[in-house]
MARDRENLUM-488403 format. One line per field, with one value per residue (C-alpha): residue number from 0; residue in three letters; z, x, y. Coordinates in steps of 0.25 Angstrom, whole numbers, plus 5000, padded with zeros to 4 digits. Each point is the difference from the previous one (the first is absolute). Layout:
N
roke	c(NUM ...) $
lonu	c(ALA ...) $
up	c(Z ...) $
east	c(X ...) $
north	c(Y ...) $
END
This chain:
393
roke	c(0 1 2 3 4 5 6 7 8 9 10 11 12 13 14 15 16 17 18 19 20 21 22 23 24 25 26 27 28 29 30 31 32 33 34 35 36 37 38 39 40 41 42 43 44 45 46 47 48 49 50 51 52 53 54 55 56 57 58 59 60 61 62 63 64 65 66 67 68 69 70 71 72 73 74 75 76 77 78 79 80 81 82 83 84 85 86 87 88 89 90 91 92 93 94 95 96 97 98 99 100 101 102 103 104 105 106 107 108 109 110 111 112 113 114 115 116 117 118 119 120 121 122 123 124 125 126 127 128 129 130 131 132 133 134 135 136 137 138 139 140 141 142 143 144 145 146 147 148 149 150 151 152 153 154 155 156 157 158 159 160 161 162 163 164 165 166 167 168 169 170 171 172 173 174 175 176 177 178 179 180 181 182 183 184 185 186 187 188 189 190 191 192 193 194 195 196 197 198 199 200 201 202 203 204 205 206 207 208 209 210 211 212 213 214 215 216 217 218 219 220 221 222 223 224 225 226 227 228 229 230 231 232 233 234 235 236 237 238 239 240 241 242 243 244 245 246 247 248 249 250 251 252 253 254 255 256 257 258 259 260 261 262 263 264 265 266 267 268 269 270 271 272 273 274 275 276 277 278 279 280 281 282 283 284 285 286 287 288 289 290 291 292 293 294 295 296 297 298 299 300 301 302 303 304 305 306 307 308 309 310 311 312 313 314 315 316 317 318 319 320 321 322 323 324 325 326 327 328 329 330 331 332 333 334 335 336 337 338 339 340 341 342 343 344 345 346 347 348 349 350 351 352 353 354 355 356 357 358 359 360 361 362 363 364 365 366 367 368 369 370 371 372 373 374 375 376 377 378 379 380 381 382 383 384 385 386 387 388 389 390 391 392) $
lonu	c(UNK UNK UNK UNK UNK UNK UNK UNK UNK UNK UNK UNK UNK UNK UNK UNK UNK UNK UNK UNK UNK UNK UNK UNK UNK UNK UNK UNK UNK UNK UNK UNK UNK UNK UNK UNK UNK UNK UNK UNK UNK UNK UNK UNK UNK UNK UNK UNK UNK UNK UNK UNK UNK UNK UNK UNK UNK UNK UNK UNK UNK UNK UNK UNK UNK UNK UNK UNK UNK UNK UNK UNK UNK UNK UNK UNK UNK UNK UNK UNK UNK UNK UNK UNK UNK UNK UNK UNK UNK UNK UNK UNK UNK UNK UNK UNK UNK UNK UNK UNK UNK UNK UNK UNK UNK UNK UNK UNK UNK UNK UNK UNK UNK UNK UNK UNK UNK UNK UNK UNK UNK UNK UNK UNK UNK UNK UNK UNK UNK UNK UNK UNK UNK UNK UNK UNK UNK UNK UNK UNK UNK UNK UNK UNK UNK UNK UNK UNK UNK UNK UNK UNK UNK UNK UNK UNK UNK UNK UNK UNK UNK UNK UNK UNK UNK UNK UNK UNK UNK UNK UNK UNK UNK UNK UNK UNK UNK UNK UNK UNK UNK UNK UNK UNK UNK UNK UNK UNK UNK UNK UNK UNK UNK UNK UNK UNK UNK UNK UNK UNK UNK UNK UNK UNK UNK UNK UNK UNK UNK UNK UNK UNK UNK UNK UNK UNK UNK UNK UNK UNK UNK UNK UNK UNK UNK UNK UNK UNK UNK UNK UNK UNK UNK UNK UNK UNK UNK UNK UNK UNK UNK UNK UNK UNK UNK UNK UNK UNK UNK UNK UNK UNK UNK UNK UNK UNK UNK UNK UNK UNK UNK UNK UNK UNK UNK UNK UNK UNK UNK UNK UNK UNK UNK UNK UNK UNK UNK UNK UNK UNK UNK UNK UNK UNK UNK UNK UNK UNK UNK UNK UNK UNK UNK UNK UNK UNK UNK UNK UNK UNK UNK UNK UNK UNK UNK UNK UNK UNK UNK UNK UNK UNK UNK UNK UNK UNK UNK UNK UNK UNK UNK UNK UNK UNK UNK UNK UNK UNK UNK UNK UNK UNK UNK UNK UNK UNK UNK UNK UNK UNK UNK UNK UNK UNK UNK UNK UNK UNK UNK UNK UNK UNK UNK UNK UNK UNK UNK UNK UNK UNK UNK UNK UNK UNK UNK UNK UNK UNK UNK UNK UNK UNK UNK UNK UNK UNK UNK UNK UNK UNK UNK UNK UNK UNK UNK UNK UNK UNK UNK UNK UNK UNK UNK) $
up	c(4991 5012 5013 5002 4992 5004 5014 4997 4994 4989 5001 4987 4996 4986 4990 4992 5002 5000 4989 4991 4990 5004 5001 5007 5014 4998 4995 5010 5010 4997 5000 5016 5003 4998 5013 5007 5004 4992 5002 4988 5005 4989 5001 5006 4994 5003 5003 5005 5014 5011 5007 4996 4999 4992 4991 4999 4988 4998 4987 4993 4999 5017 4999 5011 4991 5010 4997 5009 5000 5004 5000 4988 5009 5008 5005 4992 5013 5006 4989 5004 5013 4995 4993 5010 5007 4990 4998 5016 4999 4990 5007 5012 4994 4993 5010 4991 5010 4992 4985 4990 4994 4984 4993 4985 5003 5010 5006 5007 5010 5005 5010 5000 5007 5013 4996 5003 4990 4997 4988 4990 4985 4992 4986 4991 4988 4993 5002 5004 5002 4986 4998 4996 5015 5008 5013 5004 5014 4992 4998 5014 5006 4990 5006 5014 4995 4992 5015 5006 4990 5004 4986 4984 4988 4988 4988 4990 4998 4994 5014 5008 4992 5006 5014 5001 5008 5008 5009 5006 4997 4985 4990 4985 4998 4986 4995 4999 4994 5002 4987 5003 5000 4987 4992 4997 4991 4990 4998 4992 5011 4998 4999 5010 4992 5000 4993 4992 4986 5001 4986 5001 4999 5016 5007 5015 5014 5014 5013 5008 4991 5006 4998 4995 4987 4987 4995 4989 4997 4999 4991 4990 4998 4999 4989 4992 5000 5000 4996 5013 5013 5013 5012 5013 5014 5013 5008 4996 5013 5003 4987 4993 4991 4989 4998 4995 4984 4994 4986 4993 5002 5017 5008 5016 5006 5014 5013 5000 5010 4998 5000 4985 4994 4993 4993 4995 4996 4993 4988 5000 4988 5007 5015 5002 5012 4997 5010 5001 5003 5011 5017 5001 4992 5004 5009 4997 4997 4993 5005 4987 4991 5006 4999 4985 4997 5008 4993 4986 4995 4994 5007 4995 5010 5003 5005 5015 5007 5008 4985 4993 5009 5001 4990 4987 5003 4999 4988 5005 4997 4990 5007 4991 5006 4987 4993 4987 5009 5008 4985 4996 5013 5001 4985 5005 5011 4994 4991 5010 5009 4992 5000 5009 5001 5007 5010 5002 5005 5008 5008 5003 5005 5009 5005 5012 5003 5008 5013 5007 5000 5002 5013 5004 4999 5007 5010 5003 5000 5011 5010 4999 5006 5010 5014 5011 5007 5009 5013 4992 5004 5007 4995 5013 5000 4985 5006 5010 4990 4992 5008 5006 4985 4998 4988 5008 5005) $
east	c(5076 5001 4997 4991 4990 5004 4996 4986 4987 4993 4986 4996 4987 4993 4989 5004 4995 5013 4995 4995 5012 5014 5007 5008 4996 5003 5014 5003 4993 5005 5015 4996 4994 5013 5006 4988 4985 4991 4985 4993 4986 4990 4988 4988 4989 4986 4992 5001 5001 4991 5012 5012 5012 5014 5003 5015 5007 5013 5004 5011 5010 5000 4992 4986 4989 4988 4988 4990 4986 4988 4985 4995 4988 5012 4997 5011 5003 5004 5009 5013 4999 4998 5011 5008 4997 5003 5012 5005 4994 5011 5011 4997 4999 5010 5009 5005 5006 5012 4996 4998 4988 5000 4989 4996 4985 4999 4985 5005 5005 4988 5001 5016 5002 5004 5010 5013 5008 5016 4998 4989 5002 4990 5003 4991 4999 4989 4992 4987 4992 4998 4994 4987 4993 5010 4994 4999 5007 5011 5010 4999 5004 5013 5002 5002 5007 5010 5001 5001 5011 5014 5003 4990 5004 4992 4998 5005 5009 4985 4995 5012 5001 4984 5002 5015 4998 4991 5010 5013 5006 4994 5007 4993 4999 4997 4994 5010 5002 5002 5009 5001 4987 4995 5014 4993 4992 5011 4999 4992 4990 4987 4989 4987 4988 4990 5012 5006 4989 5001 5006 5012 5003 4998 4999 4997 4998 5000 4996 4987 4989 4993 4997 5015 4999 4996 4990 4996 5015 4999 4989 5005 5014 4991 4990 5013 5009 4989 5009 5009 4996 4999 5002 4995 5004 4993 4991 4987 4999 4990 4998 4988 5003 4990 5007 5013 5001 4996 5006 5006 5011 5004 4999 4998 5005 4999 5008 5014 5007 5015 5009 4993 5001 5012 4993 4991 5010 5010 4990 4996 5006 4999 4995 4990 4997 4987 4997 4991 5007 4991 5002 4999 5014 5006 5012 5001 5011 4996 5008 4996 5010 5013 4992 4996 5016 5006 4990 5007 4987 5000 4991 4991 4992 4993 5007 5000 5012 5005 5002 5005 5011 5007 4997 4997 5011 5011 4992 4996 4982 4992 4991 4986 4985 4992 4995 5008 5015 4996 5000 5011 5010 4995 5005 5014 5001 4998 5010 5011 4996 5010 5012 5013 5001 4987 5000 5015 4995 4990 5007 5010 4989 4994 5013 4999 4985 4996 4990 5011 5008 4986 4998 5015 5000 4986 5004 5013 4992 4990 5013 5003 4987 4996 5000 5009 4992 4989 4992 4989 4986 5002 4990 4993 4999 4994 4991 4993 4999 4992 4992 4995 4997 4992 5010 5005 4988) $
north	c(4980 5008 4995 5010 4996 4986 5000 5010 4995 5007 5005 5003 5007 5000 5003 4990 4985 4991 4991 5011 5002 4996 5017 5007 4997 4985 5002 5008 4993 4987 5004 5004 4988 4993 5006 5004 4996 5010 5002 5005 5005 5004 5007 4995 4989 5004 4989 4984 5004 5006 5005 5005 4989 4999 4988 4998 4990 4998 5002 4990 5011 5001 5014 5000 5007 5005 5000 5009 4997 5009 4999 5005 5009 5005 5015 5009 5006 4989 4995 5007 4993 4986 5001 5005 4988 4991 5005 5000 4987 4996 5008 4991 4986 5003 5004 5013 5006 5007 5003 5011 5006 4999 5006 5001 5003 5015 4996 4990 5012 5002 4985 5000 5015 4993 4992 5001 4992 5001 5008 5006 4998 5004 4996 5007 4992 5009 5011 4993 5015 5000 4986 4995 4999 5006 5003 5016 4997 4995 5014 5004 4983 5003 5013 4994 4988 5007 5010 4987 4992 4999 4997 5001 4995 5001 4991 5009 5012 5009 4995 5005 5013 5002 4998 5003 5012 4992 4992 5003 4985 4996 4992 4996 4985 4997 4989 4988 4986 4986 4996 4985 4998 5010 4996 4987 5006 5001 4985 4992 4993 4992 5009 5001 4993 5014 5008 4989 5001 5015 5005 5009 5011 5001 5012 4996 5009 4994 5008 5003 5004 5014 5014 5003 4990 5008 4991 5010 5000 4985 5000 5010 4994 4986 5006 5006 4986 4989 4991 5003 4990 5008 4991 5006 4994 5003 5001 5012 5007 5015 4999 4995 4987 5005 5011 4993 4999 4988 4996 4989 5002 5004 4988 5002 4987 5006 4999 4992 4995 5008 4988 4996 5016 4996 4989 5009 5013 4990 4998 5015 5008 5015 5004 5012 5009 5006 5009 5010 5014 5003 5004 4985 5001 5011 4995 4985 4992 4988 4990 4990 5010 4993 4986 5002 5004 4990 4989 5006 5006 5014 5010 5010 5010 5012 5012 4995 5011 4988 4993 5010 5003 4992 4989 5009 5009 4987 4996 4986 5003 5009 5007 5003 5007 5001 4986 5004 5001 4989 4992 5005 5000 4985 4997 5008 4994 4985 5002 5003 4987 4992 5011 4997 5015 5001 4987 5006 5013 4991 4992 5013 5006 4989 4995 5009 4997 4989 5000 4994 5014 5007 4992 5001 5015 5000 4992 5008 5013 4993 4998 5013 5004 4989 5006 4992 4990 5004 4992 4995 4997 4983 4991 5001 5015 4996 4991 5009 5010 4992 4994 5014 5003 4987 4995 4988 4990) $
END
């Protein structure tokens, strides 16, 4: 690792809840945390407080996950400045006086403008305007970040393709994979008790539950092949629960934590992706596709761009959007799960993909862009400023 990103801190802002599902944010993020402190600060809880405070834990794996907590009556014109205090409030106990900025959420702009951190990286994972409740002030904060970013990088090569003209210094980062952990899936291994008396043939989906899942898709294929067990894994989130199919024969067994997926892949006999092809979808990168194949399952999905190419195109998934393909690719797709041709072209394919690359090549491309090192703020000159604003008591 570079001794850049040795000797700064990471300060890391997010949409996504740490403990929500184990993605991108958390390979990457973890590989830091191996040779730096990093601060993953989340969006705010409303309520449990009458003033605005932080809760910091230490996670096992050494990364701090910051927790702002605001009044749940607090005056929407205020908020930019409660949080601004917070976070210079963190910056002072802290002591994060040489560090850089990573963002994957652009409203945090709005209380991070004064900072003056080593680097900017924005790493745009997907293109949150067109999500369920995105917030209308959300296009222009990614318009100043990306004027602000020394360095973007986008989750995908559909999302770089979008925004490419966008940024002087942008590099495409496609979803990756941890192969140690999913290759276990090609053994035989003791079964969690809710999958375990599901009849086969299993066709199983793991990932967030939400406006991009094809639930109509779902209950079509379901209705054709009743005697086909579809296992759902996740949690249901913007969605209303009711309005996921209910039949014999789909199982929702909720959230799992991501060390025990491969418990569960191992005894499915195909993997589906049943997205919706809707805005939600346009530009993702579903970084389950490498899992499912490195676990050894054949893949059947709808005809998500970041899919198709490249995973159809090297023949490794059957891609399907009507109930009657997605029948069919699924018994295509099954039959081949067993072929050494197949797993061959597979393991080709993968052996190049890992996050540990991903985060290497990130890593060097943050080196290349970290400014040389500045006078900072001291913690005393923290300290008057936030006491003059009313963050420090």
């Amino acid at each position: 690792m570079n001794t850049i990103c040795e000797t700064t801190d990471l300060l890391v802002f997010s949409h996504l809840r740490w403990d929500f599902v184990f993605q991108r944010p958390q390979h990457l993020l973890l590989r830091h945390a191996k040779y730096r402190r990093v601060f993953y600060f989340e969006e705010p809880v409303f309520g449990m407080t009458e003033v605005p405070r932080l809760h910091l834990r230490e996670t096992v794996e050494n990364v701090q996950v910051v927790v702002p907590y605001l009044p749940s009556d607090i005056d929407p014109s205020k908020f930019e400045a409660a949080m601004t205090d917070l976070v210079d409030e963190l910056i002072y106990e802290e002591e994060l006086i040489d560090y850089t900025l990573w963002y994957y959420t652009p409203m945090a702009v709005g209380f991070t403008r004064h900072l003056e951190p080593r680097a900017t990286i924005f790493d745009c994972m997907d293109e949150l305007s067109l999500f369920k409740g995105a917030p209308e002030a959300l296009v222009n904060f990614e318009a100043e970040l990306l004027a602000r970013a020394d360095l973007v990088t986008t989750g995908g090569h559909s999302l770089y393709e979008a925004k490419k003209n966008l940024h002087h210094n942008i590099h495409p980062f496609p979803s990756s994979i941890d192969i140690q952990h999913f290759s276990k899936a090609r053994q035989k291994l003791i079964e969690p008790d809710d999958q375990v008396f599901i009849p086969h043939p299993r066709i199983g989906f793991y990932g967030v539950i939400d406006e991009r899942f094809d639930h109509e898709l779902l209950l079509g294929i379901a209705e054709l092949r009743p005697d086909y067990q579809f296992v759902i894994i996740g949690p249901i989130v913007k969605i209303d629960q009711a309005s996921l199919p209910v039949r014999p024969n789909i199982h929702y067994l909720g959230k799992k934590e991501y060390h025990t997926l491969p418990l569960y892949v191992a005894s499915w006999d195909c993997a589906m992706m049943p997205f919706g092809r809707n805005e939600s979808t346009r530009y993702i990168s579903p970084t389950k596709t490498p899992e499912y194949l490195a676990a050894g399952r054949p893949v059947v999905s709808t005809s998500i761009r970041d899919v198709i190419h490249p995973y159809q195109q090297q023949r490794l998934v059957h891609i399907a959007d009507t109930p009657e393909a997605f029948i069919l690719a699924i018994d295509s797709a099954m039959s081949e799960r067993q072929s050494p041709e197949w797993i061959d072209r597979v393991d080709h394919y993968l052996r190049d993909t890992s996050w540990e690359i991903t985060f290497g090549k990130m890593a060097a491309l943050e080196l290349e862009v970290t400014r040389p090192k500045a006078r900072r703020s001291s913690p005393v000159d923290r300290t008057m400023a936030l006491s003059s604003s009313g963050a420090v008591q």
